[in-house]
C-alpha positions in Angstrom: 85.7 83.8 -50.2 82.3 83.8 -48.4 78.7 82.8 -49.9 75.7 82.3 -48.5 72.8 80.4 -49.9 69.1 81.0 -48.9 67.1 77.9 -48.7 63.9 76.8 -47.9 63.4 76.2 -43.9 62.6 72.3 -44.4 66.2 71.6 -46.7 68.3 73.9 -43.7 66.4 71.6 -40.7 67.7 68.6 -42.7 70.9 70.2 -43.7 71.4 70.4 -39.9 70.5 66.9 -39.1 69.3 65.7 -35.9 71.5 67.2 -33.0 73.6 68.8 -36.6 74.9 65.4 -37.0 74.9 66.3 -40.6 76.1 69.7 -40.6 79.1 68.2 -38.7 79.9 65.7 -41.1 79.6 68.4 -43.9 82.2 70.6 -42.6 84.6 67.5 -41.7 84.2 66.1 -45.5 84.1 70.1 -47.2 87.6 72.3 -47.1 85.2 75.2 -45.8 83.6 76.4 -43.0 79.9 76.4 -43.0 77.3 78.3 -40.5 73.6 77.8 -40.7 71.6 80.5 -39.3 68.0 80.3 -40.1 67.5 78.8 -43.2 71.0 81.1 -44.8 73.8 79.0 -45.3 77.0 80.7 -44.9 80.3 79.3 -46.6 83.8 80.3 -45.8 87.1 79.3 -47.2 89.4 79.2 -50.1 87.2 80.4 -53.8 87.2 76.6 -55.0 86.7 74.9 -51.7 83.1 77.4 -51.6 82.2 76.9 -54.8 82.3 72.7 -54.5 80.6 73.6 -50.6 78.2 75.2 -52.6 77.2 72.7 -55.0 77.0 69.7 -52.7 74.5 72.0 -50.3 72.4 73.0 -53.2 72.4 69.1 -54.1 71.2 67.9 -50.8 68.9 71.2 -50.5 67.2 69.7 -53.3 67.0 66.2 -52.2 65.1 67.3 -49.3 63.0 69.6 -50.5 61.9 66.4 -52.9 61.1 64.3 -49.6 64.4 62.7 -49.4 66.0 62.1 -45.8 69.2 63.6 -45.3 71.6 61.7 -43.5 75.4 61.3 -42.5 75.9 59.0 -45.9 74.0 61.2 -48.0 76.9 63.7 -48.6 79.0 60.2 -49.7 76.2 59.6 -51.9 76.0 63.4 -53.2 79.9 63.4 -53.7 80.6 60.3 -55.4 77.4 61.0 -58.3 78.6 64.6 -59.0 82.3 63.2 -59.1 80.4 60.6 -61.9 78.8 63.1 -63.2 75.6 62.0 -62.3 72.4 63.8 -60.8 72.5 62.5 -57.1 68.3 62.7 -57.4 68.5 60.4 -60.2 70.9 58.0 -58.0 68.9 58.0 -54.7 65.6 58.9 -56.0 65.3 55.7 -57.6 63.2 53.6 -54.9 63.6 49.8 -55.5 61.7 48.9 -52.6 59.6 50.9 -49.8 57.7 49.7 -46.8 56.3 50.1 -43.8 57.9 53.9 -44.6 61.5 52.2 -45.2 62.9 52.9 -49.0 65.1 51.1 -50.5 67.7 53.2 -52.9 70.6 53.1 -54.7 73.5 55.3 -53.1 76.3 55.4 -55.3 76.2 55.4 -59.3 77.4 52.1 -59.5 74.7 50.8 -57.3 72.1 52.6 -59.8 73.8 51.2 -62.3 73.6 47.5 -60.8 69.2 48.3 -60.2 69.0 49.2 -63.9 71.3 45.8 -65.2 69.1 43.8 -62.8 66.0 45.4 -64.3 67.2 44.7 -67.6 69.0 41.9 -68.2 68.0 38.3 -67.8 71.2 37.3 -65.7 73.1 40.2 -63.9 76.5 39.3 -61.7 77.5 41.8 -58.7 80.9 41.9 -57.9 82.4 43.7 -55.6 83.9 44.0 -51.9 81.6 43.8 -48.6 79.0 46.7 -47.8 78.5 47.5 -51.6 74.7 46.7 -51.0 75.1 43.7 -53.7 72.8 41.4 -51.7 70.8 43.5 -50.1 69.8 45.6 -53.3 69.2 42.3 -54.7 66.7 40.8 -52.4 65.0 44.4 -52.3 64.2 44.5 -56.3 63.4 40.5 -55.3 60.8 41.5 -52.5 59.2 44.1 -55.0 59.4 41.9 -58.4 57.1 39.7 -56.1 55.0 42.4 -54.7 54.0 43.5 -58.6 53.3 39.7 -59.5 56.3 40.5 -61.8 57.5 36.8 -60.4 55.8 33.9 -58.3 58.6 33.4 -55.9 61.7 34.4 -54.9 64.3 31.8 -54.4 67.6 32.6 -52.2 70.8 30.3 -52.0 74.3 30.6 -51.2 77.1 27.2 -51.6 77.6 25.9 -47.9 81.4 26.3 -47.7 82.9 24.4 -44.7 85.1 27.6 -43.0 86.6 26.3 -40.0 83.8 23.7 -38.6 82.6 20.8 -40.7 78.7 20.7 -40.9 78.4 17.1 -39.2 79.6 18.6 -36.0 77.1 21.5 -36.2 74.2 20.7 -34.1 70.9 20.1 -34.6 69.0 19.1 -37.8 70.0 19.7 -41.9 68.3 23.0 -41.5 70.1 24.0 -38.0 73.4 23.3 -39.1 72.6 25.5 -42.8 71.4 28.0 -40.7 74.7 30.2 -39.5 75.1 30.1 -44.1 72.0 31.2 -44.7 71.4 33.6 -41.8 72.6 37.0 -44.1 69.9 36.2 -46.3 67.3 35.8 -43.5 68.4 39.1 -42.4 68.0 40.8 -45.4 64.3 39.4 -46.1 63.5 40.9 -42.6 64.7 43.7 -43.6 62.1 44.2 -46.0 59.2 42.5 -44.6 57.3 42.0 -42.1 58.8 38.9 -40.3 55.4 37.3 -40.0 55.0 37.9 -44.1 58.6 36.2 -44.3 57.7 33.1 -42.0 54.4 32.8 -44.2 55.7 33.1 -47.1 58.6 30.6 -46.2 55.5 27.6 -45.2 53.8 28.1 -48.2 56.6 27.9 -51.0 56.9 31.3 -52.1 60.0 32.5 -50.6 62.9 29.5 -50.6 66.3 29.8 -48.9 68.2 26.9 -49.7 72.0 25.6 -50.3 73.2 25.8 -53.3 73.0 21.4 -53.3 69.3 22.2 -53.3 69.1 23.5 -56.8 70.6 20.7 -58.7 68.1 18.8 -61.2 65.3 21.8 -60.9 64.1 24.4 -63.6 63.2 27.8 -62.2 60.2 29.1 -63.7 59.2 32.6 -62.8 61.2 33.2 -60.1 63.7 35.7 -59.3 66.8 33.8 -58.3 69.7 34.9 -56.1 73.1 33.2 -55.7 75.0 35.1 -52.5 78.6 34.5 -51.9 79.3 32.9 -55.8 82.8 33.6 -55.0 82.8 30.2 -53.0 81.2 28.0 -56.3 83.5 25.7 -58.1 83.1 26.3 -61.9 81.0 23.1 -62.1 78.3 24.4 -59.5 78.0 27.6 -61.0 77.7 25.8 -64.5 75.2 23.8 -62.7 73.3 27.0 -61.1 72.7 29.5 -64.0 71.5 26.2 -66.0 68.4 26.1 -63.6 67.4 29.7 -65.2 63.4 28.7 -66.2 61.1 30.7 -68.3 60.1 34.0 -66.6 62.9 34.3 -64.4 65.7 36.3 -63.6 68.7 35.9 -62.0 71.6 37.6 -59.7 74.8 36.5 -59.1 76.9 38.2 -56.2 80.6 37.8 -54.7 83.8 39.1 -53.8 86.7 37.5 -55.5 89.1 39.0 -52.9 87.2 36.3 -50.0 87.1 32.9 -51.7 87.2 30.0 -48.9 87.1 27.4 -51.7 90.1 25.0 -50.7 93.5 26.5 -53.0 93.2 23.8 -56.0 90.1 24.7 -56.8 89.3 27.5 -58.4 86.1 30.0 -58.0 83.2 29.8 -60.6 82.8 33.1 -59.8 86.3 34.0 -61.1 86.0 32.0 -64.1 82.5 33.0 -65.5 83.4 36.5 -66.5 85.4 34.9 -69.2 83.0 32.3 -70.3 79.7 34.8 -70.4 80.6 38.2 -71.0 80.2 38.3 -74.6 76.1 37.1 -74.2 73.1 39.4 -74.6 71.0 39.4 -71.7 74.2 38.7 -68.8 76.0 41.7 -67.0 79.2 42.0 -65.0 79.0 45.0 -62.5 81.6 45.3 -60.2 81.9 47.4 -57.6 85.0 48.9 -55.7 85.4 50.8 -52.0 83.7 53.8 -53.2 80.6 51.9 -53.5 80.7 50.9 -49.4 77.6 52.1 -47.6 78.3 50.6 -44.1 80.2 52.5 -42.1 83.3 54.7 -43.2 85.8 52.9 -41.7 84.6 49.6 -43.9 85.7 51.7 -47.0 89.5 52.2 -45.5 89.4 48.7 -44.9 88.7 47.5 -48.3 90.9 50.1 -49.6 93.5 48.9 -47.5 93.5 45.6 -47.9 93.3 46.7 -52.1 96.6 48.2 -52.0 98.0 45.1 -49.9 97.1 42.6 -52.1 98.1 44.1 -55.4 101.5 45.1 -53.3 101.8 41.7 -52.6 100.7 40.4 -55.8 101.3 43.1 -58.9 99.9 40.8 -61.6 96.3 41.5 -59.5 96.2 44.5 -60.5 96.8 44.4 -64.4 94.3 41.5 -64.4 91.8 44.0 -62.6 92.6 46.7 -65.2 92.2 44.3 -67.5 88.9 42.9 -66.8 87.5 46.4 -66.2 88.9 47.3 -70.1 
């Protein structure tokens, strides 16, 4: 079956991609054949292969002619909202966070659906595998809570896990050896502003990146508060945590059960708070899987992988995961 479909000459540029970087991924993720000749798209291949071609280029045609940059991960993004039966414009057109020309966007329908729990609940938990966008998401809709004077500071903290070397050999100063724990989350803040805004901000109070020891005996009043890595928080410390939640404040919680470095008799808070919280108004559990990865492809085989190895190697993982997702 052929079809061709006429689009405007700004959506076939983008379909092409610089040096057709996108046009090649299209035809390596689609079972057809697509040419690009002008601004005529030209599908070839079996009748259902064409007419899912066809959907996924009028999709994208429409992203770009709404201002939306077409890239390799875009056709991941288009796929996995139409397989959800979602709009992919409503998915990626939903900027958290744009500056300096950068947006910030969800990219998968479980990522839009983490923005919207964040926006609307109180206390929202992110759980999922690496490159889901947990933190990163997170400290975006932080950065522009604060930009709206929605909060007064933004407070960032992850539990400072010994993996491998103990912090007294570390050297340098308290702060030098927290550092390499809290160096994601420096990352991500430079991500999103200027790193002049970030040091400034840092001096004068309004953006803290702490250990997780830092919290204890504070209230957080309006603040938007971010606990990265909860997977490595006893139950106690994550007890101790979301009991620092202030007026005016929110709160996220992210982790990856499948990476806990907590030594083997004790057991994560991450892991047991979805059992303690889940019936309260005002918390959400999301959790992602590897369809939500955004880094590179090969990171989502790798988590898949690694899936299907642990529940081989431990069947009871899996019923417990159906379970929780029931």
């Amino acid at each position: 079956m052929r079809q061709t479909i006429e689009l405007s000459n700004e959506a076939a540029s983008a379909l092409c991609g610089t040096g057709d970087v996108v046009l090649r991924r299209l035809e390596t993720e689609l079972d057809c054949q697509i040419v690009v000749r002008g601004n005529v798209v030209t599908l070839d291949g079996e009748a259902a292969a064409v007419a899912a071609a066809a959907t996924i280029v009028d999709e994208m045609a429409g992203l770009a002619d709404g201002g939306h940059q077409l890239e390799e991960g875009t056709i991941h993004s288009v796929t996995g909202a139409l397989k959800a039966e979602v709009k992919p414009a409503a998915v990626l057109g939903d900027v958290v966070w744009s500056h300096r020309g950068r947006k910030v966007a969800p990219k998968t329908p479980n990522q839009k659906r983490y923005v919207d729990s964040v926006r609307g609940n109180t206390v929202t938990f992110g759980i999922g595998p690496a490159g889901t966008g947990k933190t990163f998401l997170a400290v975006a809709m932080a950065a522009a809570a604060l930009s709206r004077g929605e909060v007064n500071r933004v407070i960032l903290t992850r539990p400072a896990v010994e993996a491998g070397e103990r912090l007294g050999f570390l050297p340098g100063d308290l702060m030098a050896k927290i550092d390499p724990y809290l160096r994601p989350l420096f990352d991500a803040l430079n991500d999103m502003l200027d790193p002049e805004k970030v040091s400034e901000y840092l001096q004068n109070g309004i953006i803290e990146v702490a250990p997780l020891a830092f919290m204890r005996g504070r209230t957080l009043n309006d603040s938007f508060i971010i606990l990265d890595e909860a997977q490595n928080t006893t139950a106690e410390q994550m007890k101790m945590f979301l009991t620092r939640l202030g007026f005016g404040s929110r709160m996220v919680v992210t982790g990856d059960i499948t990476q806990i470095d907590l030594p083997k008799e004790q057991q994560s808070g991450l892991v047991v708070v979805a059992d303690v919280l889940s019936e309260i108004d005002g918390i959400d559990f999301v959790r992602f899987g590897a369809d939500d990865v955004v880094r590179h492809r090969l990171v989502q085989r790798i988590v898949e992988a690694y899936g299907a190895f642990a529940e081989r190697s431990a069947p009871d993982l899996k019923a417990e995961r159906e379970r929780r997702k029931a």
